[in-house]
Each structure stands twice: as structure tokens, then as C-alpha cells.
PDB file of N, CA, C and O in Angstrom:
ATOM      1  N   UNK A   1      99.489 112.878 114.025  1.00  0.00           N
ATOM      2  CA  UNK A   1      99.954 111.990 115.077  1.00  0.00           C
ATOM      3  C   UNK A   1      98.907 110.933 115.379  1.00  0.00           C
ATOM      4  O   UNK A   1      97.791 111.021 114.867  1.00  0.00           O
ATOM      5  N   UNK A   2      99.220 109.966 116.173  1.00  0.00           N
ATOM      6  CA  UNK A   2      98.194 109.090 116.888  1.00  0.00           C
ATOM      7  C   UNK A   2      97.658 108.876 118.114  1.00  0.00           C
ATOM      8  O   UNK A   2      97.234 109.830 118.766  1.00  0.00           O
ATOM      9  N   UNK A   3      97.615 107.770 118.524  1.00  0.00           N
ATOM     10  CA  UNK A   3      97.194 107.552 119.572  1.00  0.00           C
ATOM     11  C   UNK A   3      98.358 107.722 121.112  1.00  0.00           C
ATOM     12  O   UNK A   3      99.418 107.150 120.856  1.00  0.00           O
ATOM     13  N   UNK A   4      98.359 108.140 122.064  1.00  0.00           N
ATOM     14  CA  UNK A   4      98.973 108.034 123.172  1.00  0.00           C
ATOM     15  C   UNK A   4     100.082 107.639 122.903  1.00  0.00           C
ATOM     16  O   UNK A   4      99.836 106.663 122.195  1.00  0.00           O
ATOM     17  N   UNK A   5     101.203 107.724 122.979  1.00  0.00           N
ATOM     18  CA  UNK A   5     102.843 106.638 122.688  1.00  0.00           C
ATOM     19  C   UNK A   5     103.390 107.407 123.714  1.00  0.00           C
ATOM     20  O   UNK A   5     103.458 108.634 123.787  1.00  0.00           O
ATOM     21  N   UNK A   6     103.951 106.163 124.865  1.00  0.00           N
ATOM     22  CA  UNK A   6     104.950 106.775 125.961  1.00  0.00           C
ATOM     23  C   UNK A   6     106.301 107.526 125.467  1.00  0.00           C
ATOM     24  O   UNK A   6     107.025 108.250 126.151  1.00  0.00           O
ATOM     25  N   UNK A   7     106.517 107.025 123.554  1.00  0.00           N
ATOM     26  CA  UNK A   7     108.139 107.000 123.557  1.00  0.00           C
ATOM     27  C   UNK A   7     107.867 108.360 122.648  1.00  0.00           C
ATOM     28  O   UNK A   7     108.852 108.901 122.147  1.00  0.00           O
ATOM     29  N   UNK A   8     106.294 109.032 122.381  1.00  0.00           N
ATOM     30  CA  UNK A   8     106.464 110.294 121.709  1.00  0.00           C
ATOM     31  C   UNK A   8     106.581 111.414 122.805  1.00  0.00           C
ATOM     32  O   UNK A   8     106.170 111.388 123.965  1.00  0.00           O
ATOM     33  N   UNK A   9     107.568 112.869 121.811  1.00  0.00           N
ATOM     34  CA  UNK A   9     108.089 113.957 122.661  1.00  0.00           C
ATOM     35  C   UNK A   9     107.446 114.718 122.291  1.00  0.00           C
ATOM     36  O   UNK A   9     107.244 114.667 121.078  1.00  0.00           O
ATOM     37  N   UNK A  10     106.845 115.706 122.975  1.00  0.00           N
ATOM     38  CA  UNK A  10     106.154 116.806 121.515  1.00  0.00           C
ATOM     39  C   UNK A  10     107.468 118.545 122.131  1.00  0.00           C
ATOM     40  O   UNK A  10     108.040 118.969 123.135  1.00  0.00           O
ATOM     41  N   UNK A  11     107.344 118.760 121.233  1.00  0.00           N
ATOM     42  CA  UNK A  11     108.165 119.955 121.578  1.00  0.00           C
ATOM     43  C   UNK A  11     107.252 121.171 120.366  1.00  0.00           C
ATOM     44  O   UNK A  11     106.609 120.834 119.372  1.00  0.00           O
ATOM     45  N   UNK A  12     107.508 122.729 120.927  1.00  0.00           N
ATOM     46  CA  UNK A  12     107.166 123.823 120.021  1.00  0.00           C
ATOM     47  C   UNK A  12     107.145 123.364 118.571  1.00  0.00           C
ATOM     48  O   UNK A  12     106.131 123.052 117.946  1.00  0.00           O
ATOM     49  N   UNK A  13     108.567 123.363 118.054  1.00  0.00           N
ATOM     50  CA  UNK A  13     108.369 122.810 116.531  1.00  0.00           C
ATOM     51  C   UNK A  13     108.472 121.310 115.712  1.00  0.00           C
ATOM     52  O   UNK A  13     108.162 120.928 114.584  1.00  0.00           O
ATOM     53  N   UNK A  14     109.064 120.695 116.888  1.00  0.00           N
ATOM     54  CA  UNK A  14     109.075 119.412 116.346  1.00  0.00           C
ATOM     55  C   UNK A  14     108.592 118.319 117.564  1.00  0.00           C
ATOM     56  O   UNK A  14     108.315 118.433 118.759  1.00  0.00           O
ATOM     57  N   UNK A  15     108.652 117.084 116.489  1.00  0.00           N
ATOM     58  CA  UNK A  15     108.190 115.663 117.293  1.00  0.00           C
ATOM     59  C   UNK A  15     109.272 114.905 117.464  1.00  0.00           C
ATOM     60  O   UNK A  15     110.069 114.730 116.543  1.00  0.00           O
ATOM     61  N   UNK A  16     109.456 114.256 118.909  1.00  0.00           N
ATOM     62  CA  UNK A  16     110.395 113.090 118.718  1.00  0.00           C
ATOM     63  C   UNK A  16     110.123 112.259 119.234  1.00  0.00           C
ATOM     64  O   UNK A  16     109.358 112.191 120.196  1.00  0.00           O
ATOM     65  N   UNK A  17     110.880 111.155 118.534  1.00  0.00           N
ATOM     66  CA  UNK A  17     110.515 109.699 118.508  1.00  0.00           C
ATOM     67  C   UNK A  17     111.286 109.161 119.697  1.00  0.00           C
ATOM     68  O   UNK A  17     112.377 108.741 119.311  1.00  0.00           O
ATOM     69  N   UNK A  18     111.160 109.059 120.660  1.00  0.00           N
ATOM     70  CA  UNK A  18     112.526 108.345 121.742  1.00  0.00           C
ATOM     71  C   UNK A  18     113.239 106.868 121.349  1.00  0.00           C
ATOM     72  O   UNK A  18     114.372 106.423 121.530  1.00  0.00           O
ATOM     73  N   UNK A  19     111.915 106.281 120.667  1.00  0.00           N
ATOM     74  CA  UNK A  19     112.174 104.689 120.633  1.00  0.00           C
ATOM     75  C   UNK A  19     113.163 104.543 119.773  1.00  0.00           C
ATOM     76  O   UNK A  19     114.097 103.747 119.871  1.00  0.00           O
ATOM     77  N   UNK A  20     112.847 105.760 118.427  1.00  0.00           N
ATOM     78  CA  UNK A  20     113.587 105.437 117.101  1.00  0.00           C
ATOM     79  C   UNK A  20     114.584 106.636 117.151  1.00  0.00           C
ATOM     80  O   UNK A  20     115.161 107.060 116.150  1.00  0.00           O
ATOM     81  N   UNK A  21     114.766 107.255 118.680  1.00  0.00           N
ATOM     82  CA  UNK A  21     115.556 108.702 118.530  1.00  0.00           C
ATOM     83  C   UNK A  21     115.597 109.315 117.082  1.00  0.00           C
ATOM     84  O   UNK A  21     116.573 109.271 116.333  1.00  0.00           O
ATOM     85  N   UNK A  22     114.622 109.779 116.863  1.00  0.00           N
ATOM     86  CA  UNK A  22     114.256 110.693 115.528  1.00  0.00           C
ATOM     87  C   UNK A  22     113.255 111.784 115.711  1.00  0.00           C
ATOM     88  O   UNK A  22     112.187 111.706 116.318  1.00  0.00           O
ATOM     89  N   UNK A  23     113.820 112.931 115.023  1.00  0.00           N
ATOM     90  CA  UNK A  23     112.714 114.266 115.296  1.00  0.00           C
ATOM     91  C   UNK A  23     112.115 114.918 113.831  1.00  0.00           C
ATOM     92  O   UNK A  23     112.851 115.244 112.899  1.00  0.00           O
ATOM     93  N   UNK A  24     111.303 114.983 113.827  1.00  0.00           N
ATOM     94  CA  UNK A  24     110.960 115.283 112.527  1.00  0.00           C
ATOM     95  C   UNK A  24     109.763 116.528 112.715  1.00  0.00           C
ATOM     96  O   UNK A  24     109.615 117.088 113.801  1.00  0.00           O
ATOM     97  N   UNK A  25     108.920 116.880 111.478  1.00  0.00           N
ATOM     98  CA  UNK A  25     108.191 117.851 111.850  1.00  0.00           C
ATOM     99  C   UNK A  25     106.793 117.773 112.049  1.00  0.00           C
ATOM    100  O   UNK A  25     106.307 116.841 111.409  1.00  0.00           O
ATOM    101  N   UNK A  26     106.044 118.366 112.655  1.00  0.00           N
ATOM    102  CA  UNK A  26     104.757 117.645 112.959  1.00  0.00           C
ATOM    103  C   UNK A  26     103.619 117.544 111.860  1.00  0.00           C
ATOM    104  O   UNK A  26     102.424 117.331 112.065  1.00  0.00           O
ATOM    105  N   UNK A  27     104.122 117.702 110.905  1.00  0.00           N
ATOM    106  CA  UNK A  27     103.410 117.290 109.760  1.00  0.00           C
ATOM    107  C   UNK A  27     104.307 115.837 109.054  1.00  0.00           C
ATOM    108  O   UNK A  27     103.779 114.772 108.736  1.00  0.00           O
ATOM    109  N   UNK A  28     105.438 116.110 108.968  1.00  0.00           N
ATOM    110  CA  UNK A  28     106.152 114.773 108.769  1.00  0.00           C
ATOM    111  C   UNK A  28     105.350 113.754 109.770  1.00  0.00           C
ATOM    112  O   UNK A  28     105.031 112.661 109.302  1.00  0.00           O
ATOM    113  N   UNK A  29     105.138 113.946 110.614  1.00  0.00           N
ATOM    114  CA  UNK A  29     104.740 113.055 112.000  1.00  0.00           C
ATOM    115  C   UNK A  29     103.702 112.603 111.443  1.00  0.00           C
ATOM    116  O   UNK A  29     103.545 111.491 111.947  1.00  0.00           O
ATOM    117  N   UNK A  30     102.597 112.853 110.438  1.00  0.00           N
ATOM    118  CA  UNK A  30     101.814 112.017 110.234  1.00  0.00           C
ATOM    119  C   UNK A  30     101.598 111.093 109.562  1.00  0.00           C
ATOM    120  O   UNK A  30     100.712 110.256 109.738  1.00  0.00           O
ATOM    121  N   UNK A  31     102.460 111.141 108.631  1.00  0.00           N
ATOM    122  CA  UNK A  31     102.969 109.704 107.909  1.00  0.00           C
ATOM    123  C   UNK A  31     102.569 108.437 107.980  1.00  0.00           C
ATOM    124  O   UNK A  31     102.182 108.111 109.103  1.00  0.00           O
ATOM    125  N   UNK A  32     102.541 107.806 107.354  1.00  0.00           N
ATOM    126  CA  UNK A  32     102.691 106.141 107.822  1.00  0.00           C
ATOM    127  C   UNK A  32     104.102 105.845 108.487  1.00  0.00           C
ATOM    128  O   UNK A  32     104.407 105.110 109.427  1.00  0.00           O
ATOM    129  N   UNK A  33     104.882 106.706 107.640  1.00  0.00           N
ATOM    130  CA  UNK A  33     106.364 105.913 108.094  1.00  0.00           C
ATOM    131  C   UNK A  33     106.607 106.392 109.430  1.00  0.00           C
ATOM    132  O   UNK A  33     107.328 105.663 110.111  1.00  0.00           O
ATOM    133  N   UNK A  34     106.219 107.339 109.911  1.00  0.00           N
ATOM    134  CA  UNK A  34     106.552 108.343 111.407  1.00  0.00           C
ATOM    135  C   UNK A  34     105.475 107.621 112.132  1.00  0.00           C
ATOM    136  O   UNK A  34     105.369 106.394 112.159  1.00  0.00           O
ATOM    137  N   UNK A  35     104.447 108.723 112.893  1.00  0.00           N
ATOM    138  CA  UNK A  35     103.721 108.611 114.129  1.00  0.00           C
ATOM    139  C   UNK A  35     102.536 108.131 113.330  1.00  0.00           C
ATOM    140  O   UNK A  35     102.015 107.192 113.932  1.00  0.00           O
ATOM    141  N   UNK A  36     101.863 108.436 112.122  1.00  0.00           N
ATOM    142  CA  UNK A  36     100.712 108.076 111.465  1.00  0.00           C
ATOM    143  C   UNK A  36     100.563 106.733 111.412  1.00  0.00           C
ATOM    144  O   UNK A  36      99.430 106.334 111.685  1.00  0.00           O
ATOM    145  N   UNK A  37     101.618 105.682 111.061  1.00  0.00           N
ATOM    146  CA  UNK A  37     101.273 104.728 110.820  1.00  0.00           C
ATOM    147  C   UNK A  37     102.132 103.817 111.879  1.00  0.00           C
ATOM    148  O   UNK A  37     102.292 102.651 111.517  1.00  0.00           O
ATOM    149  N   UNK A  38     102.605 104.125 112.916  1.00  0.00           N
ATOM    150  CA  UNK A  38     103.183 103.025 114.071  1.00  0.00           C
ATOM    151  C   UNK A  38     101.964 102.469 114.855  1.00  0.00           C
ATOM    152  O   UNK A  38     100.993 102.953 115.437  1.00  0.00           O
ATOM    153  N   UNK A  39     102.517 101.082 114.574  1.00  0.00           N
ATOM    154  CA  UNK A  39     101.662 100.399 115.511  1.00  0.00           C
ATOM    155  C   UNK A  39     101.743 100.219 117.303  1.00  0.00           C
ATOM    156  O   UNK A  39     100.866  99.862 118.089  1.00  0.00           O
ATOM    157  N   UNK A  40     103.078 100.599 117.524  1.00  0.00           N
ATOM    158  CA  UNK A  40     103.871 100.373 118.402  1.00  0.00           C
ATOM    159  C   UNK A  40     102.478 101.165 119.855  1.00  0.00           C
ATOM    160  O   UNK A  40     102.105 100.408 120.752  1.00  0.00           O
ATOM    161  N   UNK A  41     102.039 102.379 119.809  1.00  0.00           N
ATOM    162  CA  UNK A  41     100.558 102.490 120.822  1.00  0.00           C
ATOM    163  C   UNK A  41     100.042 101.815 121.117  1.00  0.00           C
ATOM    164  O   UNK A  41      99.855 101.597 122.314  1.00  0.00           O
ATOM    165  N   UNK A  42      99.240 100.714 119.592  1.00  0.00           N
ATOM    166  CA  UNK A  42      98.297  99.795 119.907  1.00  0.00           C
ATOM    167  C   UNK A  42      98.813  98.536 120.610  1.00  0.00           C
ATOM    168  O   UNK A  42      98.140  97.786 121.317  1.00  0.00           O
ATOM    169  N   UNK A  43      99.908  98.439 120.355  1.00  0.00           N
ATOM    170  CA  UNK A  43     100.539  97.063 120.828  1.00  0.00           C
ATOM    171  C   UNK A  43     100.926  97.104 122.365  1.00  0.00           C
ATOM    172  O   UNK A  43     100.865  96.070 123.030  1.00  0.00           O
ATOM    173  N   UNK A  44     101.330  98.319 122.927  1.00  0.00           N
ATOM    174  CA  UNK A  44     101.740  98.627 123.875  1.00  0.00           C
ATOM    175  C   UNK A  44     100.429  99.038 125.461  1.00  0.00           C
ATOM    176  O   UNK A  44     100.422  98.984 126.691  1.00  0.00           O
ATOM    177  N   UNK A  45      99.498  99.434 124.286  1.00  0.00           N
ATOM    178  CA  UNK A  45      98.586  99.922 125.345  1.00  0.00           C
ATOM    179  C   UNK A  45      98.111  98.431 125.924  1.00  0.00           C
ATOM    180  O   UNK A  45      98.059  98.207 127.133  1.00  0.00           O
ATOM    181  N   UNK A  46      97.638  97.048 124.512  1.00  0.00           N
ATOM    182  CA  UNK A  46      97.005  96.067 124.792  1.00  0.00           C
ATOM    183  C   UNK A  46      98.121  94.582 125.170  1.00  0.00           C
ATOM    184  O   UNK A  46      97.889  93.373 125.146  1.00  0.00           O
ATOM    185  N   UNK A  47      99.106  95.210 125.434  1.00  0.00           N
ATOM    186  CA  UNK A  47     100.524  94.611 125.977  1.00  0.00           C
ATOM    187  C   UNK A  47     100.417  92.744 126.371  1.00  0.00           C
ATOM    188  O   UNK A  47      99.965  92.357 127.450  1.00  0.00           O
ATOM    189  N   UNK A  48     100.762  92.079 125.620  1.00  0.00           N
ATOM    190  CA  UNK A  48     100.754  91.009 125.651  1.00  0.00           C
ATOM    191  C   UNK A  48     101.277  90.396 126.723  1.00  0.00           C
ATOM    192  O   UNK A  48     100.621  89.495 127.246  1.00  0.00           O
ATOM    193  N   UNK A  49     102.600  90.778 127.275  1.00  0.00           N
ATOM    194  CA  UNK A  49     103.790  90.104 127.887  1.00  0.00           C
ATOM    195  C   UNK A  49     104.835  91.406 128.285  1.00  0.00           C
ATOM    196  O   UNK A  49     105.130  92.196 127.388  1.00  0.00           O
ATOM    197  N   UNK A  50     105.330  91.577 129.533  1.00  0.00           N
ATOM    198  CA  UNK A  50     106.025  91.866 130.251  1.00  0.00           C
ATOM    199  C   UNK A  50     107.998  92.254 129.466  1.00  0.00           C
ATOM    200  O   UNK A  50     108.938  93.048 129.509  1.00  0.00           O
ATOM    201  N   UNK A  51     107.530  91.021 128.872  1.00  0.00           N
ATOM    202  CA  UNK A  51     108.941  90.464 128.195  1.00  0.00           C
ATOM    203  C   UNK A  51     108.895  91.329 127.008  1.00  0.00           C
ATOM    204  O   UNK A  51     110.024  91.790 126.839  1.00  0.00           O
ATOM    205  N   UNK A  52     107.996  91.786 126.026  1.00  0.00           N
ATOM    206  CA  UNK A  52     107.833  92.502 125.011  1.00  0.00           C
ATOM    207  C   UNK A  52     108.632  93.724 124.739  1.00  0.00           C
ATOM    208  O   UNK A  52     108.340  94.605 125.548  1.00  0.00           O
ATOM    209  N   UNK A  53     109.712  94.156 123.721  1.00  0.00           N
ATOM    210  CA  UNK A  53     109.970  95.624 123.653  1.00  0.00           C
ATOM    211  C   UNK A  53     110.082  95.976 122.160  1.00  0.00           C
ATOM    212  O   UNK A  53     110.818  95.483 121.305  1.00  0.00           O
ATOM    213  N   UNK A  54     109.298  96.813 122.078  1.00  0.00           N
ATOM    214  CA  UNK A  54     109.236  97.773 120.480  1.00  0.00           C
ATOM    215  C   UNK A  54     110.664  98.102 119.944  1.00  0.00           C
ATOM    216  O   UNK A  54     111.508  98.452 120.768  1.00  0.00           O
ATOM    217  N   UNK A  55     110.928  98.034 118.895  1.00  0.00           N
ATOM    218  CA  UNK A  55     111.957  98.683 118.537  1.00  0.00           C
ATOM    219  C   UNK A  55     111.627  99.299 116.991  1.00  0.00           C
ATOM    220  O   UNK A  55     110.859  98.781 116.180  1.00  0.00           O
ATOM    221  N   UNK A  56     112.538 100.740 116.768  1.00  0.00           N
ATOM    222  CA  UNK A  56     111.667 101.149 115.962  1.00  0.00           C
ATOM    223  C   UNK A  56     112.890 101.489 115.252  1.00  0.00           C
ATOM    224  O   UNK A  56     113.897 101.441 115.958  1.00  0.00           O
ATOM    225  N   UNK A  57     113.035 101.767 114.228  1.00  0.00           N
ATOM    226  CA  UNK A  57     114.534 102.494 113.383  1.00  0.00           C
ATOM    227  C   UNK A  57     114.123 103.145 112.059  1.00  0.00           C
ATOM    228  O   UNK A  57     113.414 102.586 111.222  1.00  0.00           O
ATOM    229  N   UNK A  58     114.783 104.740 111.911  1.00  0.00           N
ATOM    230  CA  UNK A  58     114.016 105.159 110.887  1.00  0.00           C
ATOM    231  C   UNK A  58     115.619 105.260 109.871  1.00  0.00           C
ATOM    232  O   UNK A  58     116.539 106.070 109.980  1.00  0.00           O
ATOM    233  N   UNK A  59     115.443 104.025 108.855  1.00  0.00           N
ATOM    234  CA  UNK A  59     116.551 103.720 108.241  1.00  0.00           C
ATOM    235  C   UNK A  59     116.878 104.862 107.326  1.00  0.00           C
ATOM    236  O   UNK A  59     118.056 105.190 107.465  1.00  0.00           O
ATOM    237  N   UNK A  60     116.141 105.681 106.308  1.00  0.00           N
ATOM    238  CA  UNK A  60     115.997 106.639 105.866  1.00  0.00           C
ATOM    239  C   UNK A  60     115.043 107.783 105.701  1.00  0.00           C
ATOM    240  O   UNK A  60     113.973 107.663 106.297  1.00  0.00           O
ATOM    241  N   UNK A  61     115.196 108.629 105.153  1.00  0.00           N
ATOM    242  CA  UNK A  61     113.977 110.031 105.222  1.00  0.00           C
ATOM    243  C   UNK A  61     112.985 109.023 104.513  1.00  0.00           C
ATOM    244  O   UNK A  61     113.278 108.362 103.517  1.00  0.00           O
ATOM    245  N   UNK A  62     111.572 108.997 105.273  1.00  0.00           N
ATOM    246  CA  UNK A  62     110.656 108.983 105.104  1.00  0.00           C
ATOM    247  C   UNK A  62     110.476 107.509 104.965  1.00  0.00           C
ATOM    248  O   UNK A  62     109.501 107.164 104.298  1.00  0.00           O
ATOM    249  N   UNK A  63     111.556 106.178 105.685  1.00  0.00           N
ATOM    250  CA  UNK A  63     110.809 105.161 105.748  1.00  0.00           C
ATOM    251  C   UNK A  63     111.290 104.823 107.078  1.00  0.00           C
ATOM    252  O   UNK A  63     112.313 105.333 107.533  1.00  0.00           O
ATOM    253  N   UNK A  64     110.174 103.490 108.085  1.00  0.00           N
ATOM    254  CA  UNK A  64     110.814 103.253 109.271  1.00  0.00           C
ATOM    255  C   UNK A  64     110.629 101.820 109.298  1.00  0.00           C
ATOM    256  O   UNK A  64     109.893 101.361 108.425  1.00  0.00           O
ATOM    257  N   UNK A  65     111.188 100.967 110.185  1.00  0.00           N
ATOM    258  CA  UNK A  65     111.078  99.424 110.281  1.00  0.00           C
ATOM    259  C   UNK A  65     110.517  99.486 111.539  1.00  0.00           C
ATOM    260  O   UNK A  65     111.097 100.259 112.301  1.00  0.00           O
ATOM    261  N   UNK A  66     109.234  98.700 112.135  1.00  0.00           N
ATOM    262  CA  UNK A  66     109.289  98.570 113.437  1.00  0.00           C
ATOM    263  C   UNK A  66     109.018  97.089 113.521  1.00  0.00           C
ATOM    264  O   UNK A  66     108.745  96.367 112.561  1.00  0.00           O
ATOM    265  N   UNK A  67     109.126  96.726 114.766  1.00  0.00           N
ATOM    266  CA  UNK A  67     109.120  95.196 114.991  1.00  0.00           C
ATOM    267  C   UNK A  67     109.411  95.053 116.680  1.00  0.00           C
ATOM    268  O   UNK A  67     110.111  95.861 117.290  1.00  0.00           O
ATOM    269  N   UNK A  68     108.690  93.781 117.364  1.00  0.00           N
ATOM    270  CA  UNK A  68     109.165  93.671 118.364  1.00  0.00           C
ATOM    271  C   UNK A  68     109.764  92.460 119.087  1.00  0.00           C
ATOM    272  O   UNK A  68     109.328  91.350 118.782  1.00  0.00           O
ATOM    273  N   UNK A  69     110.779  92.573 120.073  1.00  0.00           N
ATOM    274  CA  UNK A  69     111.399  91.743 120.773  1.00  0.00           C
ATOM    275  C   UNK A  69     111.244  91.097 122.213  1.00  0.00           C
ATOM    276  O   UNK A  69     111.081  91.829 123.189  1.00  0.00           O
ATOM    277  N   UNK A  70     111.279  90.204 122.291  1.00  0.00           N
ATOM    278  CA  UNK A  70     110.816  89.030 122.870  1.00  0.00           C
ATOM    279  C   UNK A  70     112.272  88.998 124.102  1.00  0.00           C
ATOM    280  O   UNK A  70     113.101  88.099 123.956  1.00  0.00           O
ATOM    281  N   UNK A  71     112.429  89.866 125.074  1.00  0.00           N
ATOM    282  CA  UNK A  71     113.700  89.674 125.563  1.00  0.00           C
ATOM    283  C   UNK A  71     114.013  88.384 126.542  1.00  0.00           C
ATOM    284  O   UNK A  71     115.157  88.213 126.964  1.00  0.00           O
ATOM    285  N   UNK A  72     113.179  87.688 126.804  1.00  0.00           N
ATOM    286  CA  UNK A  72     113.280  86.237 127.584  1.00  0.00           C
ATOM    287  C   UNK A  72     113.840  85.218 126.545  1.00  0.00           C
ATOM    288  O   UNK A  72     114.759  84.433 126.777  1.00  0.00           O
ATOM    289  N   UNK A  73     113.317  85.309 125.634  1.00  0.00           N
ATOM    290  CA  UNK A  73     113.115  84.354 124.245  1.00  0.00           C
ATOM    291  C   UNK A  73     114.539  84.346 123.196  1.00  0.00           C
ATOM    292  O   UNK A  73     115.292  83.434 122.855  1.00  0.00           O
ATOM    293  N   UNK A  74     114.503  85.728 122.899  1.00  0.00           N
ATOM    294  CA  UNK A  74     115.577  86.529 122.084  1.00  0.00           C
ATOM    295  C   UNK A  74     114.851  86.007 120.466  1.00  0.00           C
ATOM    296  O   UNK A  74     115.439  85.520 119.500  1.00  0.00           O
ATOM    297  N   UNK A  75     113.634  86.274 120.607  1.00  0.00           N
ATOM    298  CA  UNK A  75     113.170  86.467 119.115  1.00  0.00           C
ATOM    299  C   UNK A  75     112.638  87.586 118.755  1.00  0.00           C
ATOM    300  O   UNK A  75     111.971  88.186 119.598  1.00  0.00           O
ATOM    301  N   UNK A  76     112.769  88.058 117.640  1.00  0.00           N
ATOM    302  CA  UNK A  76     111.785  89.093 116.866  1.00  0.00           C
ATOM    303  C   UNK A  76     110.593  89.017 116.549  1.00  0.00           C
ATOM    304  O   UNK A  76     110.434  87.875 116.117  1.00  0.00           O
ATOM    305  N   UNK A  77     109.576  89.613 116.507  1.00  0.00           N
ATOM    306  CA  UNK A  77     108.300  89.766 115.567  1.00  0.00           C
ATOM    307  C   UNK A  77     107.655  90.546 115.290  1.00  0.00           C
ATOM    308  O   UNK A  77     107.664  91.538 116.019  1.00  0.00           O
ATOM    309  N   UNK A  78     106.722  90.533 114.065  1.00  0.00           N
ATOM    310  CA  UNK A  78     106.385  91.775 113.827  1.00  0.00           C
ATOM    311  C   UNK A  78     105.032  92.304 114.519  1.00  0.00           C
ATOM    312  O   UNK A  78     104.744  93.498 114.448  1.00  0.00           O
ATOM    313  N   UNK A  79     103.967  91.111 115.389  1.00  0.00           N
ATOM    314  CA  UNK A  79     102.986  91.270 115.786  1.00  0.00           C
ATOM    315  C   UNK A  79     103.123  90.571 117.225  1.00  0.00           C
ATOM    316  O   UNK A  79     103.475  89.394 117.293  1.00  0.00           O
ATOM    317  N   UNK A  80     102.980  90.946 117.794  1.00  0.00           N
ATOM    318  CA  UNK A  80     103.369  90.050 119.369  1.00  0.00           C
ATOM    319  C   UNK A  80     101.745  89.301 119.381  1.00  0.00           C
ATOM    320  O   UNK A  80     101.524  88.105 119.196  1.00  0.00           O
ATOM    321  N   UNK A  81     101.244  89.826 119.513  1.00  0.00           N
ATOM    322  CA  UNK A  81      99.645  89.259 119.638  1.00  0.00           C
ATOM    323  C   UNK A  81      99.253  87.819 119.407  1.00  0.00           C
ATOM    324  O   UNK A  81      98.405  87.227 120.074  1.00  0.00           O
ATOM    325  N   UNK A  82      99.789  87.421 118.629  1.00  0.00           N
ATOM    326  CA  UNK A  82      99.587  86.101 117.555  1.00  0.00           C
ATOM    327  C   UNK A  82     100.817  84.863 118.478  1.00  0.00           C
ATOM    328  O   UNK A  82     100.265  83.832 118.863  1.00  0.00           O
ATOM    329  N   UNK A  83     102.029  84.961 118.724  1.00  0.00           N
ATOM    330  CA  UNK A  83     102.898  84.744 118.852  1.00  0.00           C
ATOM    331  C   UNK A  83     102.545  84.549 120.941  1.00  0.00           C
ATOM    332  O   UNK A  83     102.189  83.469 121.414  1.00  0.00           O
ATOM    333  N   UNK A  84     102.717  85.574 121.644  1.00  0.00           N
ATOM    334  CA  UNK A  84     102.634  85.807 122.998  1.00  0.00           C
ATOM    335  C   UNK A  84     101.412  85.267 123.482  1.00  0.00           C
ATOM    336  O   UNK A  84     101.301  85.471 124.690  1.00  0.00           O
ATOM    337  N   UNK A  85     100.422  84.631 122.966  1.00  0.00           N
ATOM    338  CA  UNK A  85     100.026  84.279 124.070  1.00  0.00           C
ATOM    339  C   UNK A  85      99.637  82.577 124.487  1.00  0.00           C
ATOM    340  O   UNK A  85      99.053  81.951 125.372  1.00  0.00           O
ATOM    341  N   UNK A  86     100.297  82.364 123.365  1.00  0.00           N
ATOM    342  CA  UNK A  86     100.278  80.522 123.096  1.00  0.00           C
ATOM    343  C   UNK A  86     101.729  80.612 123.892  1.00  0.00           C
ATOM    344  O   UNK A  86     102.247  79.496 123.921  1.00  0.00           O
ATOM    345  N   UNK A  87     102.361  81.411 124.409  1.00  0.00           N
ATOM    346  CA  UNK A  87     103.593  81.142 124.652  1.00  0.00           C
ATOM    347  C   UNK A  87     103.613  81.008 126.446  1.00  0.00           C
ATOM    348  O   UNK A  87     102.998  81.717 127.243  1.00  0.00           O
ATOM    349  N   UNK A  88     104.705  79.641 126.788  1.00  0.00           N
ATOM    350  CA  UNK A  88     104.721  79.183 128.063  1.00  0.00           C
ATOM    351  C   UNK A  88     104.839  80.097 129.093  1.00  0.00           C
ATOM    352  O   UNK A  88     104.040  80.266 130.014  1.00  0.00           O
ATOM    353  N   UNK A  89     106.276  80.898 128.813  1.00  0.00           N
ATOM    354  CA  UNK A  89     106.927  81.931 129.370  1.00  0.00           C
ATOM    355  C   UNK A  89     106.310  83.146 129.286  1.00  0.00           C
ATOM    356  O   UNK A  89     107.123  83.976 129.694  1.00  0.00           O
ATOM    357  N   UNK A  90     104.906  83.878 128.846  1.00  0.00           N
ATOM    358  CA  UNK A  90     104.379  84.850 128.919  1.00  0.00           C
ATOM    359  C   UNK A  90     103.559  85.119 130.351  1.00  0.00           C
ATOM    360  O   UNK A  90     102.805  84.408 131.016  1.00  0.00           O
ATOM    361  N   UNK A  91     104.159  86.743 130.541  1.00  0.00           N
ATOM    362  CA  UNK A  91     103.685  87.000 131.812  1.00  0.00           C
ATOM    363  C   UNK A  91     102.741  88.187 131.096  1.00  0.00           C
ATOM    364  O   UNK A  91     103.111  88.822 130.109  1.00  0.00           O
ATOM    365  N   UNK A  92     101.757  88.327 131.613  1.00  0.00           N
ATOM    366  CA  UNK A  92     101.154  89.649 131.499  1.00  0.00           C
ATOM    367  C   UNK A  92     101.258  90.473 132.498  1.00  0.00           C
ATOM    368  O   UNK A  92     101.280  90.193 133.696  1.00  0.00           O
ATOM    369  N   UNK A  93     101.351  91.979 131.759  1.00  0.00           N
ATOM    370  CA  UNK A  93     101.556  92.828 132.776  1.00  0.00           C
ATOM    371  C   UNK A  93     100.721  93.221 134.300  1.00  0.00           C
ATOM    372  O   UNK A  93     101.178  94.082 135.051  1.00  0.00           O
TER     373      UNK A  93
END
């Protein structure tokens, strides 16, 4: 697993994902494609904008897409960091 994530569950035998509603096993969980390799902690802890929301989808066994959304804006991206803070409409939390 990683770092802190509000949207991880831990339970006796398994992990779940809230963001990407997915449960897998806590060795699956360390993955890149699972909890090992989401960026979605780091982005969240150092939170650019108010407006920001993760979205995560685990399209098949053992791969996931994450990316985030801009809900003032209605754009996607894959790094808010770069993007949020040249931006007019950014509030920080």
C-alpha cells in the first residue's frame, strides 16, 4: 500500500478502493495498477484547488486509469499541479 488515501478501506482480508469502488487483495494492493502506484495521495494531500476531483477506474484485472477533474472548468488532467495554478479560477483549499 501507500501513503494515507481518504478513498482507501482496509478490511480483515481485503482492500478497497472507494474512488474506483474496487476490492482486491492486499497484496494485489501493491501494484502499480492498485494502491502501489496511485498518485491520487500525493495529489490530494498537496491539493491544488478546491475544484479538483480524482477519478480512478479499474478498467480490467490488473490495470487502472487515473486522472483528474477540474469541476468549475469541466476539464480533465492527468497532473493538476502544472495546470491549477496558472489558473484564474483556482481556489486553494
Amino acid at each position: 500500500m501507500t501513503d494515507y488515501c481518504p478513498f482507501q478501506m482496509l478490511t480483515a482480508a481485503e482492500v478497497c478502493c472507494k474512488l474506483g469502488n474496487a476490492s482486491f487483495s492486499p497484496k494485489d494492493s501493491t501494484g502499480k495498477w492498485a494502491c502501489g502506484g496511485c498518485r491520487v495521495p500525493r495529489v490530494m494531500a498537496n491539493r491544488p484547488c478546491v475544484y479538483i476531483e480524482p477519478v480512478k477506474c479499474f478498467t480490467l484485472r490488473g490495470q487502472s486509469i487515473t486522472y483528474f477533474r477540474c469541476s468549475i472548468l469541466g476539464i480533465v488532467m492527468d497532473e493538476p499541479e502544472t495546470l491549477c495554478p496558472l489558473c484564474a479560477d483556482c481556489e486553494p483549499p
